[in-house]
py3Dmol code that shows the C-alpha trace and the ligand (Angstrom):
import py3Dmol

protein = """\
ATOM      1  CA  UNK A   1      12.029 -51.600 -64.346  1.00  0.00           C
ATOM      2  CA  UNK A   2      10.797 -54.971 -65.170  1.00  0.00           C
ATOM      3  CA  UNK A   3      12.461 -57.985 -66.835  1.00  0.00           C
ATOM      4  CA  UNK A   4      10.459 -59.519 -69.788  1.00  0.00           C
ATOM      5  CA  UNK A   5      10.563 -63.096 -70.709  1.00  0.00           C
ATOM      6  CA  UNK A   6      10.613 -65.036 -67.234  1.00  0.00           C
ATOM      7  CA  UNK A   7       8.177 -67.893 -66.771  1.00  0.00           C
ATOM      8  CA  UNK A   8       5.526 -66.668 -63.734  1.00  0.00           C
ATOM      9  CA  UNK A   9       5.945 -67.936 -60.536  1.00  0.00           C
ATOM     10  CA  UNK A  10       3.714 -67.990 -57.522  1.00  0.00           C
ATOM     11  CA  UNK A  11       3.971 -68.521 -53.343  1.00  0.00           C
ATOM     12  CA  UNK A  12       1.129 -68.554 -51.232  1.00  0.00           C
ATOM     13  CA  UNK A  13       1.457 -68.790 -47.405  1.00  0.00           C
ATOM     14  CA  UNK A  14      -1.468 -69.833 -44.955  1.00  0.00           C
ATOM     15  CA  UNK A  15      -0.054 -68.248 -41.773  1.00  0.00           C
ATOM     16  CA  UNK A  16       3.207 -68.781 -39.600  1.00  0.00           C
ATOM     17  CA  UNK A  17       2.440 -71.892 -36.756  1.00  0.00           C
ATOM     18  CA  UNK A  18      -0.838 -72.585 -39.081  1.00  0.00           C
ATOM     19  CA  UNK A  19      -1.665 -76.420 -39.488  1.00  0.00           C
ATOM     20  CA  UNK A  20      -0.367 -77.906 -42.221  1.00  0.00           C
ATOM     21  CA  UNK A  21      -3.308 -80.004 -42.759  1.00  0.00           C
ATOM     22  CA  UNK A  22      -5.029 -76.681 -44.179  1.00  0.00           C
ATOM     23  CA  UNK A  23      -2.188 -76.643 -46.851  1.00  0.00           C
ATOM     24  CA  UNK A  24      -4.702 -77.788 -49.720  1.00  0.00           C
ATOM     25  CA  UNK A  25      -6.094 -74.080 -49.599  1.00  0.00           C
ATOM     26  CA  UNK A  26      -2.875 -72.704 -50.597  1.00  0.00           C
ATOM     27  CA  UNK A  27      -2.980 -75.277 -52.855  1.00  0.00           C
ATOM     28  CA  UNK A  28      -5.758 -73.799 -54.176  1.00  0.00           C
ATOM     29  CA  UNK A  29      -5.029 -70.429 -54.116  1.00  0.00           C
ATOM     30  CA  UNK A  30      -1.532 -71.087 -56.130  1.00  0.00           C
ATOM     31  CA  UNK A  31      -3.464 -72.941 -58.671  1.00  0.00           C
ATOM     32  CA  UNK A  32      -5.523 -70.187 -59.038  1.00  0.00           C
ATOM     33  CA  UNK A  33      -3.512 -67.803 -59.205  1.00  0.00           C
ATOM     34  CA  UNK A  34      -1.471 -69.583 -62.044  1.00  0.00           C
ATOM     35  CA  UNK A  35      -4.235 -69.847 -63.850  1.00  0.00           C
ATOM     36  CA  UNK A  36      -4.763 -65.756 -63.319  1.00  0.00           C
ATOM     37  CA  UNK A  37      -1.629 -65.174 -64.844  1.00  0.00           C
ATOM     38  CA  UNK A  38      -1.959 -67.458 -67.794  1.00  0.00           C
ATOM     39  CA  UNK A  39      -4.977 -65.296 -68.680  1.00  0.00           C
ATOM     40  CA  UNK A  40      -3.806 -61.859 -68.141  1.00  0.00           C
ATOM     41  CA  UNK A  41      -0.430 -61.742 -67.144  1.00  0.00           C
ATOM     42  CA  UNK A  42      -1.177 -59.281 -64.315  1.00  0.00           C
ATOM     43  CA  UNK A  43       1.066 -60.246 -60.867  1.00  0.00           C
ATOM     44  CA  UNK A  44      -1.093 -58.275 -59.118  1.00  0.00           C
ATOM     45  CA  UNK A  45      -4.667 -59.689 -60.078  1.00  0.00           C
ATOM     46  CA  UNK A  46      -2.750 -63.318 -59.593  1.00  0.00           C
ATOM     47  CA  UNK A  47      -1.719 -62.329 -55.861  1.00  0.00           C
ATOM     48  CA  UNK A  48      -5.254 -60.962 -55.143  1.00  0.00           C
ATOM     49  CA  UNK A  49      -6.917 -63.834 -56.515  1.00  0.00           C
ATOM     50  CA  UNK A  50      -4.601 -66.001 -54.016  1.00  0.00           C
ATOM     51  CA  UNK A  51      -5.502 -64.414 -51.221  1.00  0.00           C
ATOM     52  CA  UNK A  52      -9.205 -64.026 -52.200  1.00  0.00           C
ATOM     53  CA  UNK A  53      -9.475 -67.725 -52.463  1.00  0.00           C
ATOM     54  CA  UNK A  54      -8.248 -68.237 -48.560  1.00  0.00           C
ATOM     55  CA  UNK A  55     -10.027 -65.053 -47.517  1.00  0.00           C
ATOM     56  CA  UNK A  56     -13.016 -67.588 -48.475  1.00  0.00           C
ATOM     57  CA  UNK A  57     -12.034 -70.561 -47.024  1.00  0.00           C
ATOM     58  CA  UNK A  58     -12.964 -70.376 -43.532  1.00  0.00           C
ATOM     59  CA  UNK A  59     -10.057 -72.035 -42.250  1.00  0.00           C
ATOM     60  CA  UNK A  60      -7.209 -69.299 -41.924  1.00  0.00           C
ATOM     61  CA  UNK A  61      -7.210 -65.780 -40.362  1.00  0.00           C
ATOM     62  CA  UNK A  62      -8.455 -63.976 -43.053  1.00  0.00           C
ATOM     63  CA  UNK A  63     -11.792 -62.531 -44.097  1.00  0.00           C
ATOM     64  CA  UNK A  64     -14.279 -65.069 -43.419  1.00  0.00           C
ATOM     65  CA  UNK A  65     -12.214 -67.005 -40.734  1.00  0.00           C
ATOM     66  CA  UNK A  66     -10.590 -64.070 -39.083  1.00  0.00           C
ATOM     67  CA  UNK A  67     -10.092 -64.279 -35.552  1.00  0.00           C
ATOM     68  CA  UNK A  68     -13.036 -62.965 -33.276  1.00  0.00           C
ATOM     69  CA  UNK A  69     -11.432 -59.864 -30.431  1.00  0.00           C
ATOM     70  CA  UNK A  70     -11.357 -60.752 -26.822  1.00  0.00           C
ATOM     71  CA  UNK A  71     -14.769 -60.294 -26.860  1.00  0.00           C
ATOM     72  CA  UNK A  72     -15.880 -63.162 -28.696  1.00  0.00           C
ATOM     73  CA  UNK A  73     -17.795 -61.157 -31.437  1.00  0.00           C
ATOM     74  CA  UNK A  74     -15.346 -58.088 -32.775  1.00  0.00           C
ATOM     75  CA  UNK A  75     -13.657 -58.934 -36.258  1.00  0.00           C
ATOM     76  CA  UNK A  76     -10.950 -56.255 -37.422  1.00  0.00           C
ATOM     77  CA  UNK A  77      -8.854 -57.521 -40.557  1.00  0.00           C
ATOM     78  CA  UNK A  78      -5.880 -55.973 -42.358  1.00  0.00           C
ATOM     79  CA  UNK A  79      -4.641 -56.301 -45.611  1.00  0.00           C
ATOM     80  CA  UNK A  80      -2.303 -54.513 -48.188  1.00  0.00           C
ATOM     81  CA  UNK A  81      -1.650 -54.877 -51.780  1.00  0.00           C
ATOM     82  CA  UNK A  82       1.416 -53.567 -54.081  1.00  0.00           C
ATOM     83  CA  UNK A  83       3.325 -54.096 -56.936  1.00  0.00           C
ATOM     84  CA  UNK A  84       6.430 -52.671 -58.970  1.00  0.00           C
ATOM     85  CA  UNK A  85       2.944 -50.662 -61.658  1.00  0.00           C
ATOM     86  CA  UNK A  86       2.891 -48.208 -58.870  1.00  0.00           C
ATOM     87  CA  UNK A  87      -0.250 -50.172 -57.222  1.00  0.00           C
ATOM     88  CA  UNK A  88      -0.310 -49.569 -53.326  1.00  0.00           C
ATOM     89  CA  UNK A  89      -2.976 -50.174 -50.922  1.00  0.00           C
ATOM     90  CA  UNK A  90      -4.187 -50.935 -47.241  1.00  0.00           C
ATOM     91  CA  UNK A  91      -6.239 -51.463 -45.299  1.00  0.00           C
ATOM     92  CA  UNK A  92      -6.296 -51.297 -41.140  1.00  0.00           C
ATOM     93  CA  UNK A  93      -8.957 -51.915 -38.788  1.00  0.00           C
ATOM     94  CA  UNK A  94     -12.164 -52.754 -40.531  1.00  0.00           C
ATOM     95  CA  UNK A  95     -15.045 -54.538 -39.687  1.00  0.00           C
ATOM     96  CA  UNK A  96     -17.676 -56.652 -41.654  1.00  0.00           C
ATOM     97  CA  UNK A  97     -16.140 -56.755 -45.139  1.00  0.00           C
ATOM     98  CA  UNK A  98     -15.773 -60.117 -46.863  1.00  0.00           C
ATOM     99  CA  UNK A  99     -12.888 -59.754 -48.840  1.00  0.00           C
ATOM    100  CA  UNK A 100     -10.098 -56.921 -47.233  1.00  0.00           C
ATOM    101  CA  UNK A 101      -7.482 -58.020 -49.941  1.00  0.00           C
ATOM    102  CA  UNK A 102     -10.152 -56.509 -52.737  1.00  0.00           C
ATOM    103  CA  UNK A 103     -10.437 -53.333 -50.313  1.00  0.00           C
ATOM    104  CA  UNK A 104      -6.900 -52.905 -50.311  1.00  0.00           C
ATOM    105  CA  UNK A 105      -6.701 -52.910 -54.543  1.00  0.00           C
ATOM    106  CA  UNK A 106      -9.858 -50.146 -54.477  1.00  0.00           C
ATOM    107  CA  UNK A 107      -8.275 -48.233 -51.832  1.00  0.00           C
ATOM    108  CA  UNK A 108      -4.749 -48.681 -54.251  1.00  0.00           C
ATOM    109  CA  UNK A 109      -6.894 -46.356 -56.811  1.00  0.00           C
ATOM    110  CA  UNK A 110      -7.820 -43.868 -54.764  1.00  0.00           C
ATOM    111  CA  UNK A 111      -6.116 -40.232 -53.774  1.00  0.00           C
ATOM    112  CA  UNK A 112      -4.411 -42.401 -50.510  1.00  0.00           C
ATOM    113  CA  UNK A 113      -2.762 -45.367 -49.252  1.00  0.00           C
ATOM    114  CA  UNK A 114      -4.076 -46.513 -45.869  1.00  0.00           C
ATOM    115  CA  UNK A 115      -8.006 -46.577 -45.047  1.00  0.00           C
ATOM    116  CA  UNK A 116      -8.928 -47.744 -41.507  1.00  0.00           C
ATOM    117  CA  UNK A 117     -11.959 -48.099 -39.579  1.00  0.00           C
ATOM    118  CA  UNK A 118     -15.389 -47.021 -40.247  1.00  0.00           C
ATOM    119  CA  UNK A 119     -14.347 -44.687 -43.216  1.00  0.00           C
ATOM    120  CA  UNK A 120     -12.699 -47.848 -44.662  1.00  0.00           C
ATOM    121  CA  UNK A 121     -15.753 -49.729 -44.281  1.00  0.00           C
ATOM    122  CA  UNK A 122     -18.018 -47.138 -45.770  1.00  0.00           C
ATOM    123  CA  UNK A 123     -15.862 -47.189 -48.874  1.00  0.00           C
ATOM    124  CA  UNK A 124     -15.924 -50.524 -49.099  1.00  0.00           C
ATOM    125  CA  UNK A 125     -19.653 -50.355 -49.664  1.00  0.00           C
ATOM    126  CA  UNK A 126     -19.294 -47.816 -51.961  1.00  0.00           C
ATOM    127  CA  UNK A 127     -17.250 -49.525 -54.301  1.00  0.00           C
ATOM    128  CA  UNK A 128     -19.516 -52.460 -53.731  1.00  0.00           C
ATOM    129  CA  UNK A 129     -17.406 -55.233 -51.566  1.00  0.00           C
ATOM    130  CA  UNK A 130     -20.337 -56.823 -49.261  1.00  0.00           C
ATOM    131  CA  UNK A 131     -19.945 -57.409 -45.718  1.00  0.00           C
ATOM    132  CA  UNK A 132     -18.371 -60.676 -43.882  1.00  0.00           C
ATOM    133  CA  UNK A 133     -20.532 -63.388 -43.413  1.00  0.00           C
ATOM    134  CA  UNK A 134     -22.013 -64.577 -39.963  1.00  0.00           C
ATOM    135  CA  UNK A 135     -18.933 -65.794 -37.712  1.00  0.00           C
ATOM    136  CA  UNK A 136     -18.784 -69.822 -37.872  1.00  0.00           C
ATOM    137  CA  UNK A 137     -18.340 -72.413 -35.683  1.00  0.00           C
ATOM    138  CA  UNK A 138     -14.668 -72.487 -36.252  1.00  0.00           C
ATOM    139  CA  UNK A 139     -14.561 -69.153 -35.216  1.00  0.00           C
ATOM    140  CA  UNK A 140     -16.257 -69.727 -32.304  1.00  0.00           C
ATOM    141  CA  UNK A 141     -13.828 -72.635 -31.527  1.00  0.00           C
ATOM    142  CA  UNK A 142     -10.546 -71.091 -31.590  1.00  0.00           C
ATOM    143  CA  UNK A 143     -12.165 -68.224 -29.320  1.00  0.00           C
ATOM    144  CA  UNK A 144     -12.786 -70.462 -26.774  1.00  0.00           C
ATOM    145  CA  UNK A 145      -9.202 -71.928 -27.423  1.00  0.00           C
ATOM    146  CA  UNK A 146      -7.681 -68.831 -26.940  1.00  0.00           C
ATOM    147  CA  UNK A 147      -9.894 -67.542 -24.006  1.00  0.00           C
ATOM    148  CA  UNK A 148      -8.512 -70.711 -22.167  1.00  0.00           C
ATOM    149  CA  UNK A 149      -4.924 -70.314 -22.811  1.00  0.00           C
ATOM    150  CA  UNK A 150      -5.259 -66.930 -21.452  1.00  0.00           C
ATOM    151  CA  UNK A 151      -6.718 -68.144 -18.379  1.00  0.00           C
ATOM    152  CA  UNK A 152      -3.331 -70.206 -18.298  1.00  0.00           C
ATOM    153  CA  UNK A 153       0.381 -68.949 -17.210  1.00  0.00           C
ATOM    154  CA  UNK A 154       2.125 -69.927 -20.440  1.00  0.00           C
ATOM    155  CA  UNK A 155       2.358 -65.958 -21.998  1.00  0.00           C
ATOM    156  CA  UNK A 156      -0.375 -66.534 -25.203  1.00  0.00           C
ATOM    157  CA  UNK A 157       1.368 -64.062 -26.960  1.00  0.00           C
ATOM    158  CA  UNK A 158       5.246 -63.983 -26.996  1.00  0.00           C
ATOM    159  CA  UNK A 159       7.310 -61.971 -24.329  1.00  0.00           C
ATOM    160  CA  UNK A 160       3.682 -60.436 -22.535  1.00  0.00           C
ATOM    161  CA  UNK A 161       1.842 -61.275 -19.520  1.00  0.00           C
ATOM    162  CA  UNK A 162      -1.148 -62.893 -20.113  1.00  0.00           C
ATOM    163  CA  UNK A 163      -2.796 -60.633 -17.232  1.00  0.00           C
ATOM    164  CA  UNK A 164      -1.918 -57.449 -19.106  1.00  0.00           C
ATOM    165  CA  UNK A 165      -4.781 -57.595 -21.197  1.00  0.00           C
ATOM    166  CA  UNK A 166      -7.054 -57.872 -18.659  1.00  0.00           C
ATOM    167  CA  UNK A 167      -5.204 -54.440 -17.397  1.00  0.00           C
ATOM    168  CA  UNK A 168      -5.947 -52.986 -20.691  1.00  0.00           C
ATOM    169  CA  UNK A 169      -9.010 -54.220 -21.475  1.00  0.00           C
ATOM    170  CA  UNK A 170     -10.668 -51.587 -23.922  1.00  0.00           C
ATOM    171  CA  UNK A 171     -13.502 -53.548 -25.461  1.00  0.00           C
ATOM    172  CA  UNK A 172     -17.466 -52.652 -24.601  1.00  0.00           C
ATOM    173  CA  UNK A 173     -17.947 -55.702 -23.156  1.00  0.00           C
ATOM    174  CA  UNK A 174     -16.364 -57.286 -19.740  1.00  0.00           C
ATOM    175  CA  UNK A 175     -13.876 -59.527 -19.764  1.00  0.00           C
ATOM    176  CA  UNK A 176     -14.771 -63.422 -19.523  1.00  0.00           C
ATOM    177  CA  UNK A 177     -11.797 -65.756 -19.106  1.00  0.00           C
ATOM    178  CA  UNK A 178     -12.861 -69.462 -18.527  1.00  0.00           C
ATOM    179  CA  UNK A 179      -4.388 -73.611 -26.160  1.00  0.00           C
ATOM    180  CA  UNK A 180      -4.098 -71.460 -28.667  1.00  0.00           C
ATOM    181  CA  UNK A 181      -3.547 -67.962 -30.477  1.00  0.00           C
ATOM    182  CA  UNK A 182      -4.565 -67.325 -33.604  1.00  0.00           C
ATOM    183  CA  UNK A 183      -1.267 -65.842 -35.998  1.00  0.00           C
ATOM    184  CA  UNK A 184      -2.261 -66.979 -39.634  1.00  0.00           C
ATOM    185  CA  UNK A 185      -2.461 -64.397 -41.829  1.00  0.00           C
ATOM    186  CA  UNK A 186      -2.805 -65.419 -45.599  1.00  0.00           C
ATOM    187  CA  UNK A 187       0.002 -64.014 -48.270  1.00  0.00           C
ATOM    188  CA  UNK A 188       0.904 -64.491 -52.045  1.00  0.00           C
ATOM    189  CA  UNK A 189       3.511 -62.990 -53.804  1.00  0.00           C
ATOM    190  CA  UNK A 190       3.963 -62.968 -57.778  1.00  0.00           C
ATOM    191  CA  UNK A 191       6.644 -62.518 -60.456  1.00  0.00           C
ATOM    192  CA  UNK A 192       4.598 -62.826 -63.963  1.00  0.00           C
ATOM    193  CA  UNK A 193       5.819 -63.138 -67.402  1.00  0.00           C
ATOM    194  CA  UNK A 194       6.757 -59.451 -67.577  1.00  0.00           C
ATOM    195  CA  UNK A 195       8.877 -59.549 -65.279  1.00  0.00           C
ATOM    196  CA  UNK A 196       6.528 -57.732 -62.442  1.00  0.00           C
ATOM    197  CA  UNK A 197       6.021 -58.117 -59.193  1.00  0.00           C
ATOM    198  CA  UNK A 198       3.046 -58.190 -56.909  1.00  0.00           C
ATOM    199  CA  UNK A 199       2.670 -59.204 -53.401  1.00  0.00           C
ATOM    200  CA  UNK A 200      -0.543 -59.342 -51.169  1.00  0.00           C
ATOM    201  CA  UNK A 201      -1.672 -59.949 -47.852  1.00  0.00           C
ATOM    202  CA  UNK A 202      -4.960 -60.121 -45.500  1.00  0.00           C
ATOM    203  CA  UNK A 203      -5.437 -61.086 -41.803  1.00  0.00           C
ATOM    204  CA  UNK A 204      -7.941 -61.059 -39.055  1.00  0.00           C
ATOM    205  CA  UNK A 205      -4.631 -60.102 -36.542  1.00  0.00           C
ATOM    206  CA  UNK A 206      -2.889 -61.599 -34.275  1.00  0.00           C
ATOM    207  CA  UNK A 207      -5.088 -62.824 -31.315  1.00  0.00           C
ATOM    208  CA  UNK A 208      -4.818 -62.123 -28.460  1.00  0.00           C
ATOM    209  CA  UNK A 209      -5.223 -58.321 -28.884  1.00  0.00           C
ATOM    210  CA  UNK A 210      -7.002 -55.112 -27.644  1.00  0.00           C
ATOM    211  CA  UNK A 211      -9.630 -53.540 -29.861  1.00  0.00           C
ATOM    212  CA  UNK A 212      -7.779 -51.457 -32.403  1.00  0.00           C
ATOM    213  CA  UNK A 213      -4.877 -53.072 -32.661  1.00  0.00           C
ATOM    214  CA  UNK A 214      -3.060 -53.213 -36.331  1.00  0.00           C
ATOM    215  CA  UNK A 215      -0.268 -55.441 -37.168  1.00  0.00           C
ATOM    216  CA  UNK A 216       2.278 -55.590 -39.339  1.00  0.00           C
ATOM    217  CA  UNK A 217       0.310 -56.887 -42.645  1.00  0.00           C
ATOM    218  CA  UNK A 218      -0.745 -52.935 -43.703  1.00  0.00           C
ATOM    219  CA  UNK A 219       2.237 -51.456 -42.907  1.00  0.00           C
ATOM    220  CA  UNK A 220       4.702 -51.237 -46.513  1.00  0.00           C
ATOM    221  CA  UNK A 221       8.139 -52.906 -45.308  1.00  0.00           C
ATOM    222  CA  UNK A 222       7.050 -54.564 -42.462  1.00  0.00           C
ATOM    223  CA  UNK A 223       4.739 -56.956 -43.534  1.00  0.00           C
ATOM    224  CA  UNK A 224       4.797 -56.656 -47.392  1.00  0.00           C
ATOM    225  CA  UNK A 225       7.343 -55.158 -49.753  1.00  0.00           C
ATOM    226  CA  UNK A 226       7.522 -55.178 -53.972  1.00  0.00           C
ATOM    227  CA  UNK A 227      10.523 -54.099 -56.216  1.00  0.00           C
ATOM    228  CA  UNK A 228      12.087 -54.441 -59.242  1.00  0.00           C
ATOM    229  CA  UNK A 229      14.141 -57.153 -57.540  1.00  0.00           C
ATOM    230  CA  UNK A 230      11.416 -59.428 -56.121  1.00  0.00           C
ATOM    231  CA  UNK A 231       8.077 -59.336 -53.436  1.00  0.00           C
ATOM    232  CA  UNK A 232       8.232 -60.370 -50.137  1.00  0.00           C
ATOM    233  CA  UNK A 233       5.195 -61.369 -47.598  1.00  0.00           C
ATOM    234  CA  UNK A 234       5.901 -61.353 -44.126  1.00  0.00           C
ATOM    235  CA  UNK A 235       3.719 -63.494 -41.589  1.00  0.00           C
ATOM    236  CA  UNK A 236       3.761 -64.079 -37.810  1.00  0.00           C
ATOM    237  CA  UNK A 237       3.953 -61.817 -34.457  1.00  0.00           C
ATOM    238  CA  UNK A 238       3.209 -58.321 -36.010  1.00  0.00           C
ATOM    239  CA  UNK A 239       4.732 -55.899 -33.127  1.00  0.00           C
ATOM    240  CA  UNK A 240       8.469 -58.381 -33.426  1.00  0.00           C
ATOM    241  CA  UNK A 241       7.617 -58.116 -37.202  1.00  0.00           C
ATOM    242  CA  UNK A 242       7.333 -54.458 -37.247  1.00  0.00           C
ATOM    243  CA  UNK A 243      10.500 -53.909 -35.348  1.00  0.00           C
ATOM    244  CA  UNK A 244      12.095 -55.099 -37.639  1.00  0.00           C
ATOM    245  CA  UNK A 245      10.796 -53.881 -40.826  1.00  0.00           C
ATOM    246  CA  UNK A 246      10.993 -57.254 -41.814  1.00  0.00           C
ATOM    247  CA  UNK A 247      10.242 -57.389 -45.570  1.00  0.00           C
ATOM    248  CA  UNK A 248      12.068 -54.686 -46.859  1.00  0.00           C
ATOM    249  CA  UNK A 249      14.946 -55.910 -44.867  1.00  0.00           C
ATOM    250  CA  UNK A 250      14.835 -58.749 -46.405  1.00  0.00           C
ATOM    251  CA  UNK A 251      14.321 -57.508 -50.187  1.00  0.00           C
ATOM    252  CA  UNK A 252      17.429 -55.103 -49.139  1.00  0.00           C
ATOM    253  CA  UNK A 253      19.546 -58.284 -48.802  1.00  0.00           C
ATOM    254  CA  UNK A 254      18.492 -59.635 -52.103  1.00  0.00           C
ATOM    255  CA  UNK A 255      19.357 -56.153 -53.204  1.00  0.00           C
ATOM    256  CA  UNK A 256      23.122 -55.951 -52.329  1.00  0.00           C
ATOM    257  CA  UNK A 257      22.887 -59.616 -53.848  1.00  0.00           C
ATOM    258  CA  UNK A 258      22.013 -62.660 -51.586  1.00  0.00           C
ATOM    259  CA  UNK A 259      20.125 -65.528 -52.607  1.00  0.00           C
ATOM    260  CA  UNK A 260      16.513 -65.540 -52.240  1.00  0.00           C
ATOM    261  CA  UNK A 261      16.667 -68.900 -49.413  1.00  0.00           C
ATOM    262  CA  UNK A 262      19.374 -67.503 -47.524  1.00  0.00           C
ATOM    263  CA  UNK A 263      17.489 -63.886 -47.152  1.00  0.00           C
ATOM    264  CA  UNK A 264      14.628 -65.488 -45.674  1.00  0.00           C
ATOM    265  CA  UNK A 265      16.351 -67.769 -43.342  1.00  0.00           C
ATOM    266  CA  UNK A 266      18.083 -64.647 -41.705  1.00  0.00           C
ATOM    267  CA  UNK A 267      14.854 -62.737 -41.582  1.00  0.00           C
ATOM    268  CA  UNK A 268      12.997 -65.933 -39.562  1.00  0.00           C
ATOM    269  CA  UNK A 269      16.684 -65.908 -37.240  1.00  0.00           C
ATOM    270  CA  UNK A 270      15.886 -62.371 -36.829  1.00  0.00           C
ATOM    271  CA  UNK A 271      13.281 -63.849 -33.794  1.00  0.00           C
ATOM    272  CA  UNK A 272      13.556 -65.935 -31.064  1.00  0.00           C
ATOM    273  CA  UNK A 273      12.401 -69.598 -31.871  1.00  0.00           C
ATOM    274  CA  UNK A 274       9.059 -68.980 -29.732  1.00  0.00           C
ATOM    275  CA  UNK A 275       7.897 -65.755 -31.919  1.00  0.00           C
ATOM    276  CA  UNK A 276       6.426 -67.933 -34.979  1.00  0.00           C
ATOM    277  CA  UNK A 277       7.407 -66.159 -38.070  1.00  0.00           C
ATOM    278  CA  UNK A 278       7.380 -67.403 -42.071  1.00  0.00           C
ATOM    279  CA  UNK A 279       8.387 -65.228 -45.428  1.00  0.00           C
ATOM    280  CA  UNK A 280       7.627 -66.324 -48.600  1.00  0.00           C
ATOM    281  CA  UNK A 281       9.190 -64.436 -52.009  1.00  0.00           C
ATOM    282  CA  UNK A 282       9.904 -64.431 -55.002  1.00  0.00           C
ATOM    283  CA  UNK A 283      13.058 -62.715 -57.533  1.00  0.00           C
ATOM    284  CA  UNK A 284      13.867 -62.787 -61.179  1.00  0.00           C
ATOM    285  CA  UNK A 285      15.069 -66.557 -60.940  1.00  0.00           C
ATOM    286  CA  UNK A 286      14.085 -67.656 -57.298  1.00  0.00           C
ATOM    287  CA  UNK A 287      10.912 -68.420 -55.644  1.00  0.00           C
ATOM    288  CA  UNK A 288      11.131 -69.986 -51.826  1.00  0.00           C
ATOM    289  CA  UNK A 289       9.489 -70.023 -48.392  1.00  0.00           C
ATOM    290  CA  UNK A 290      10.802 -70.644 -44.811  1.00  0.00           C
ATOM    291  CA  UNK A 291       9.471 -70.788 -41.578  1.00  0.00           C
ATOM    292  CA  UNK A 292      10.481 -71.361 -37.755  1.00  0.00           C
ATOM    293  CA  UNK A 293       7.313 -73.078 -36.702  1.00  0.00           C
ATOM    294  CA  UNK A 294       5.832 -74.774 -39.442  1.00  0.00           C
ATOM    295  CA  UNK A 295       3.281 -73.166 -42.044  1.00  0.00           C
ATOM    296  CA  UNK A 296       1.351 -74.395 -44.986  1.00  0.00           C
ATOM    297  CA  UNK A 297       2.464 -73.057 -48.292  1.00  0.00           C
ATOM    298  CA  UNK A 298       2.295 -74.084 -51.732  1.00  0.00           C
ATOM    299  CA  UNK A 299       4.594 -72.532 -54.588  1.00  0.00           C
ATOM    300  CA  UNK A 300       4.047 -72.921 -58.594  1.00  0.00           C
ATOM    301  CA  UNK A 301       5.748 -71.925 -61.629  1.00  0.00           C
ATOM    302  CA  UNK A 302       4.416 -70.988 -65.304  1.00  0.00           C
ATOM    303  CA  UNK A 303       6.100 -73.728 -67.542  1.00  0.00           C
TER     304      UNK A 303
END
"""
ligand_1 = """\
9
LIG
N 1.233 -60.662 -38.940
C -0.132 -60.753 -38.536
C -0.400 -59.726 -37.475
O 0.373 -59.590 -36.554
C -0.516 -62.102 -38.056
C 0.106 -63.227 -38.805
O 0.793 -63.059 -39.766
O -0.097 -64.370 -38.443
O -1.428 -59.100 -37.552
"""
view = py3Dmol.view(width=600, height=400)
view.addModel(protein, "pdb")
view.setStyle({"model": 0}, {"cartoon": {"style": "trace"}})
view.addModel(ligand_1, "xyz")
view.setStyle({"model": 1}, {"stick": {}})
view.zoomTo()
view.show()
């Protein structure tokens, strides 16, 4: 299945409608991961790296700066890994775990694919990934960001009344209204020397949304996909996302033979211009990114 002797390549996204002033994490992360695959020449332990690194930086949705629930103090990430060894894991709906990305990889070795909630978190402690750290200022910040635009008429996630979530309000705690939603999942995806693919992904969800609520970023073909052809990572609305199975649509273009640009431009057309989406992938030959909205990025090849 793979395709030896192609230099490694690497794309790391920060989150579709993200600032681009955070783009030195992906930066980072790229770098990183580059450096991952000079030493081993493992896709996947490059992609997980990636996304470790912005898991840690605070400043996208992703373990330690996921967004906080309605409630101003519920964290529930997801995250998925996979790659064209047979490696497949994810994670939905856990709380209080630093890094969900390394979850996903345990949870990979294990009888199944999908862990969520409490039994995800227990196993996470088993296999001895600590718990997130205390929620930050920035947190805090773009809670109070949110809670406002909620307040407001302009719908502060695509296509849904703002007042709906007050109807379905299913967290302990009341609701407290007093711009902006949080949508930036974090996402590498890998081709290494081999000829291998890896992608992975991690996100503290889209916000706003009830307790509960999983995205795209766990489920295989929606938010993530890996084959012999290339990995895809999908980032933006998750429920539009998931409609339209976006990443293995994609990799099924590059399948019957369209360019690796052009395949993601049609997936982000796929959405109206006000659902922010981005893809990032990579193929044999190609590695390339493209958003509607704007999202930091960074992409690096082996030499
Ligand atoms: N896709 C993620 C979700 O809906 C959020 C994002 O990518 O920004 O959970």
């Amino acid at each position: 299945m793979s395709n030896p002797q192609q230099a490694g390549a690497v794309v790391v996204h920060g989150g579709a409608g993200a600032p681009k002033e955070n783009e030195d994490g992906c930066v980072l992360a790229a770098r990183r991961a580059l450096a991952q695959l000079e030493a081993n020449g493992d896709a996947l332990d490059a992609a997980i790296l990636a996304v470790t690194t912005l898991e840690d930086d605070g400043r996208f949705n992703a373990g330690s700066g996921s967004s906080l629930g309605l409630d101003g103090e519920t964290i529930e990430m997801d995250a998925a890994i996979m790659d064209t060894r047979g490696r497949l894991g994810t994670v939905a709906c856990v709380r209080d775990v630093k890094n969900p990305v390394k979850l996903a990889r345990a949870i990979a070795d294990t009888p199944h694919v999908m862990l969520a909630g409490e039994g995800a978190q227990r196993f996470a402690r088993s296999v001895g990934i600590p718990g997130g750290a205390p929620i930050s200022e920035h947190q805090r910040a773009q809670h109070r960001e949110l809670m406002k635009e909620l307040a407001g008429s302009v719908p502060a996630m695509p296509g849904v009344d703002n007042r709906m979530f007050e109807r379905l309000w299913n967290y302990k705690t009341p609701l407290q209204l007093p711009k902006s939603r949080a949508c930036d999942t974090v996402g590498a995806v890998v081709r290494d020397p081999s000829g291998h693919f890896a992608v992975a992904v991690s996100t503290g969800g889209s916000a706003p949304s009830l307790l509960g609520r999983v995205g795209d970023s766990p489920i295989i073909g929606s938010g993530f996909y890996a084959g012999s052809l290339g990995a895809i990572a999908a980032t933006g609305v998750g429920e539009h996302i998931i409609r339209h199975l976006l990443a293995r649509t994609v990799y099924g273009w590059i399948e019957h033979g369209m360019a690796l640009d052009e395949a993601l431009k049609r997936g982000v057309d796929l959405f109206d211009k006000n659902v922010e989406v981005g893809l990032i992938g990579v193929t044999r030959t190609e590695a390339a990114s493209y958003d509607n909205q704007g999202m930091p990025y960074s992409k690096m090849t082996q030499r």
